[in-house]
C-alpha positions as CSV (number, residue, x, y, z in Angstrom):
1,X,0.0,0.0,0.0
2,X,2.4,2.4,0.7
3,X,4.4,1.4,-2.7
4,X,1.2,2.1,-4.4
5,X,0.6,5.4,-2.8
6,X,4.5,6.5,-3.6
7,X,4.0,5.7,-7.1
8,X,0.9,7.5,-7.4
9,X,2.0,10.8,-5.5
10,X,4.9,10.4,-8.1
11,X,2.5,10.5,-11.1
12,X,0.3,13.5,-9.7
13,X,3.9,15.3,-9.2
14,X,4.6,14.1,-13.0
15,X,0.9,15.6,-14.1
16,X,2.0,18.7,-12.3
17,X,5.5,19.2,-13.7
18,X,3.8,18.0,-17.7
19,X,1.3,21.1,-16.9
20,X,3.7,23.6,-16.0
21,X,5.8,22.7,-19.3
22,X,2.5,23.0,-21.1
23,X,2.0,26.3,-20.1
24,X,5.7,27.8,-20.6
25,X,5.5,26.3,-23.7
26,X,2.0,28.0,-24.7
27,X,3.1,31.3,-23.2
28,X,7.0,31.3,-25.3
29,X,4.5,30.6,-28.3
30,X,2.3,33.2,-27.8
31,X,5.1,35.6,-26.3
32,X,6.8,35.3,-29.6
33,X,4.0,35.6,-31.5
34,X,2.9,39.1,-30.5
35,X,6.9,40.4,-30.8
36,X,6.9,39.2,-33.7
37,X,3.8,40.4,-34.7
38,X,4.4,44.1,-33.2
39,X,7.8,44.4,-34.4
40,X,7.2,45.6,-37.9
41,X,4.9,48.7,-36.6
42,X,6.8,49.5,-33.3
43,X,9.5,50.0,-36.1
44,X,7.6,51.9,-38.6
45,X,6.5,54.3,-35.7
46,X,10.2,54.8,-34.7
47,X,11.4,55.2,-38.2
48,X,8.4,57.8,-38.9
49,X,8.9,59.9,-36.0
50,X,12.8,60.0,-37.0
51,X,11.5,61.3,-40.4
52,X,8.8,63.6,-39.1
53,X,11.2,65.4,-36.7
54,X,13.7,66.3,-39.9
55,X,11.4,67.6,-42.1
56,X,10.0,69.7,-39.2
57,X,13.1,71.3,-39.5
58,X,12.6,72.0,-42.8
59,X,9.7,74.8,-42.7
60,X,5.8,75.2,-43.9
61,X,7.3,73.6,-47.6
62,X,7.4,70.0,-45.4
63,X,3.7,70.3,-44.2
64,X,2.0,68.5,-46.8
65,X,5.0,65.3,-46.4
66,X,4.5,65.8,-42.4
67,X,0.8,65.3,-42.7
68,X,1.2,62.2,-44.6
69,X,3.5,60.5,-42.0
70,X,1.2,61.5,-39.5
71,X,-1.2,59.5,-40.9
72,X,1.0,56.8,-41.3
73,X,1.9,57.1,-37.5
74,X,-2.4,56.8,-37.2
75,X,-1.9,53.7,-38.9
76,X,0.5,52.0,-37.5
77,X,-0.6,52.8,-33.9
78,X,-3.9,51.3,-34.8
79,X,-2.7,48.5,-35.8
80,X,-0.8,48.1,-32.3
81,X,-4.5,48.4,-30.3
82,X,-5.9,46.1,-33.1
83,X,-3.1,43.3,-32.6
84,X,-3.4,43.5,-29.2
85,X,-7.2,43.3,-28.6
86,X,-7.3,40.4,-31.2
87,X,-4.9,38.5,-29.1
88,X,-7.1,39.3,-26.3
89,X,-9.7,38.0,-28.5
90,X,-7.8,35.0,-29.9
91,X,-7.8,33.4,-25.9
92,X,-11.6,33.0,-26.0
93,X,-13.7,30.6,-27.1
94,X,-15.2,32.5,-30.3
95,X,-11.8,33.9,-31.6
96,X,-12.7,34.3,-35.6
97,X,-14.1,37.7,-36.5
98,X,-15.6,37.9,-39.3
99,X,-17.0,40.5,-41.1
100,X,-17.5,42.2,-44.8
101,X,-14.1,43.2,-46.3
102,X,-12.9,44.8,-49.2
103,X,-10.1,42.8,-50.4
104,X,-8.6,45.0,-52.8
105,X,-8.7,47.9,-50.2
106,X,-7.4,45.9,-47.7
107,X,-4.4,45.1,-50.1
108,X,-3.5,48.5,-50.9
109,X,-3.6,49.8,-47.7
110,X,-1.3,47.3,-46.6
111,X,0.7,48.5,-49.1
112,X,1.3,51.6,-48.1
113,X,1.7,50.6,-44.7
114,X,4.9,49.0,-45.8
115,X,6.3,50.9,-48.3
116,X,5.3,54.4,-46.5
117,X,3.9,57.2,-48.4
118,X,7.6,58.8,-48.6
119,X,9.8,55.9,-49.1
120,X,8.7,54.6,-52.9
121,X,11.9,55.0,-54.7
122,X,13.9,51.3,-54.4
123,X,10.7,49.3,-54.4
124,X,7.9,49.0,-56.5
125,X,4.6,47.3,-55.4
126,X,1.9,46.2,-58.6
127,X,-1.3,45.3,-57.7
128,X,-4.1,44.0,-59.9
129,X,-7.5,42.2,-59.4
130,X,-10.4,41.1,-61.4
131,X,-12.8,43.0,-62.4
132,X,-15.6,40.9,-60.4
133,X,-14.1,41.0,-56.9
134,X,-16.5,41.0,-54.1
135,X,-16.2,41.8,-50.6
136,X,-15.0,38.5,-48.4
137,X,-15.9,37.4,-45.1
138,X,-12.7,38.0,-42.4
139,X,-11.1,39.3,-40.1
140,X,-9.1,42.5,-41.5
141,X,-6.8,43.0,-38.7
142,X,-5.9,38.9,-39.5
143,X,-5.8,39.8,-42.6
144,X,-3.8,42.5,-43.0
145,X,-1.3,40.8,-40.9
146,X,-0.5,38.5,-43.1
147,X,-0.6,40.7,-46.3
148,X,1.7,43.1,-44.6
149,X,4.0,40.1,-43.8
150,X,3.9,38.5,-47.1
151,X,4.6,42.2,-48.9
152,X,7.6,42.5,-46.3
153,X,9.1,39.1,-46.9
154,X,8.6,39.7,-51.2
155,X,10.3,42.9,-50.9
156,X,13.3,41.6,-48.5
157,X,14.0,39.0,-51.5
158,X,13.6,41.0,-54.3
159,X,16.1,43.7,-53.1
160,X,18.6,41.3,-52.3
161,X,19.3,40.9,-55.3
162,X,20.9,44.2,-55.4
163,X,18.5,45.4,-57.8
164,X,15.2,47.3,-57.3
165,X,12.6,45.4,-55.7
166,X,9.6,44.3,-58.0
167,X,6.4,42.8,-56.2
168,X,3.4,42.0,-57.7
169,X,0.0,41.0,-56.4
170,X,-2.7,39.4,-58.3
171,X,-5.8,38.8,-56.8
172,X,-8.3,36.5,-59.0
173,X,-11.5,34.2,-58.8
174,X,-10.8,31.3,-61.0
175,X,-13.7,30.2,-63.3
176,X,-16.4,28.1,-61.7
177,X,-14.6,28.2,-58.1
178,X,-15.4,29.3,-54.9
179,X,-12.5,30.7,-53.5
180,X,-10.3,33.7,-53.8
181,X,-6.8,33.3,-54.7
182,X,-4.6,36.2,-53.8
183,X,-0.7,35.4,-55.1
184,X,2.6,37.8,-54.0
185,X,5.6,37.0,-55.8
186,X,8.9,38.4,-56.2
187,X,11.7,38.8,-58.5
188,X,14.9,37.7,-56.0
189,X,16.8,34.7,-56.2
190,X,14.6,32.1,-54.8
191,X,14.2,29.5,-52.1
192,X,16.4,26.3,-52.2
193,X,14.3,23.1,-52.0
194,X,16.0,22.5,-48.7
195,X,14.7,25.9,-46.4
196,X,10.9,25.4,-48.8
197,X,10.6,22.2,-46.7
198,X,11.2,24.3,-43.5
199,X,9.3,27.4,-44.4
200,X,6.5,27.1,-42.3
201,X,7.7,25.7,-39.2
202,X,8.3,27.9,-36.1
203,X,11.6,29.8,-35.5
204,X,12.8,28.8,-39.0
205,X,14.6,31.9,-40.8
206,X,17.2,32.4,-43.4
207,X,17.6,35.6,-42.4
208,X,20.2,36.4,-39.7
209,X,18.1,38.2,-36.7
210,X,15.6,37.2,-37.4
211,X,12.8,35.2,-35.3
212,X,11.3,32.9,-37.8
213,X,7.6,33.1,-36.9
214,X,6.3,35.1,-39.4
215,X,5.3,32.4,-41.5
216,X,4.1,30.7,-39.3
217,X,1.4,33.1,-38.3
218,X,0.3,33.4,-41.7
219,X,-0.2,30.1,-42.3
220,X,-2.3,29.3,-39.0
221,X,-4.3,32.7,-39.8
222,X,-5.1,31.4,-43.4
223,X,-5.9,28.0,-42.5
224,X,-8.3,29.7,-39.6
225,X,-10.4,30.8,-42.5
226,X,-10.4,27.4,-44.1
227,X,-7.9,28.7,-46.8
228,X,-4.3,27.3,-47.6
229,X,-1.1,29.2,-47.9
230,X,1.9,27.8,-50.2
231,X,5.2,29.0,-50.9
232,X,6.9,28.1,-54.2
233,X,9.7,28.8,-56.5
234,X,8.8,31.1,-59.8
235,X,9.6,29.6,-62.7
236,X,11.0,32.8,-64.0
237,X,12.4,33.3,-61.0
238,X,11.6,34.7,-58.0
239,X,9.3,33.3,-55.2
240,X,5.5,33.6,-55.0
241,X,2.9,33.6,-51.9
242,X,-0.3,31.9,-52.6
């Protein structure tokens, strides 16, 4: 009897120890998650104000460039309450928003948000859509995310290259289908078969400093929606996001 009762306070002191794990583990994942996630503003707003407080220094010819990055600082602060109250959201039960959004919009915007309304001239950003695109059911904040990732990670690979940095997005219905296919590809060198494999899983970069989630998120976003996202090679060259 007292064998039996040594194993079992052994096992409850096992459970215990399993649980704690489970929860460091859950909290490093989430943890990264939103650093990752609030990394790209947080530096957008530091790079902004930099900018803002030179042209101040220029005079009333600045105004109209200083308005503009006030805006973008709007933005990109929003986007900092939005990521954080659909975290908040994301630990309930009913975590999916969904509502009526304008995919093109949405697309453009995100655009902007990372290129920047002054900083145009190494990178160019092409977007097209078909003429019958609707509004689709999301979450834009979700959605964004990963459009702003995706344009971040085209643009990082087409400029190292060395040359200017070419993105294109194409967003299309095929015939007689259902879904919406929204493609971002690039014009750098490519992904080697190998790191394609490993493109997806957590804390996997090829990029030096880099944390390797962004990916990640994307994928688990577009697969909340009961979409898919796929990485390939170009067969031009170049990488494209579908």
């Amino acid at each position: 009897t007292r064998g039996r009762d040594e194993r079992t306070e052994r096992a409850g002191l096992a459970r215990q120890e399993l649980a704690r794990a489970n929860r460091i583990a859950c909290a490093s994942a989430l943890s990264t998650s939103l650093v990752h996630e609030m990394s790209q503003p947080i530096s957008a707003i530091s790079l902004d104000l930099a900018t803002a407080s030179r042209l101040v220094s220029n005079g009333a010819d600045s105004l109209p460039a200083i308005a503009k990055m006030m805006d973008r600082l709007r933005w990109n602060a929003q986007r900092l309450t939005d990521i954080g109250t659909r975290t908040r959201d994301s630990l309930k039960p009913s975590r999916l928003i969904r509502q009526p959004v304008d995919i093109v919009k949405l697309t453009e915007r995100s655009r902007d948000l990372v290129l920047g309304p002054l900083d145009t001239s190494d990178a160019l950003v092409t977007i097209t859509a078909d003429a019958d695109i609707s509004v689709v059911e999301a979450d834009p904040v979700a959605l964004q995310q990963v459009m702003c990732a995706l344009l971040l990670n085209a643009l990082e690979s087409g400029g190292s290259t060395g040359r200017q940095a070419v993105v294109s997005v194409k967003i299309s219905r095929p015939p007689s289908a259902t879904e919406l296919r929204i493609s971002v590809s690039d014009r750098g060198s490519g992904i080697s078969m190998e790191d394609l494999a490993l493109a997806f899983d957590p804390f996997f970069s090829t990029r030096p400093n880099q944390l390797g989630f962004g990916l990640t998120v994307c994928q688990s976003v577009v697969e909340g929606f009961g979409g898919t996202l796929s990485l390939n090679n170009r067969s031009d060259g170049g990488a494209v996001a579908e």
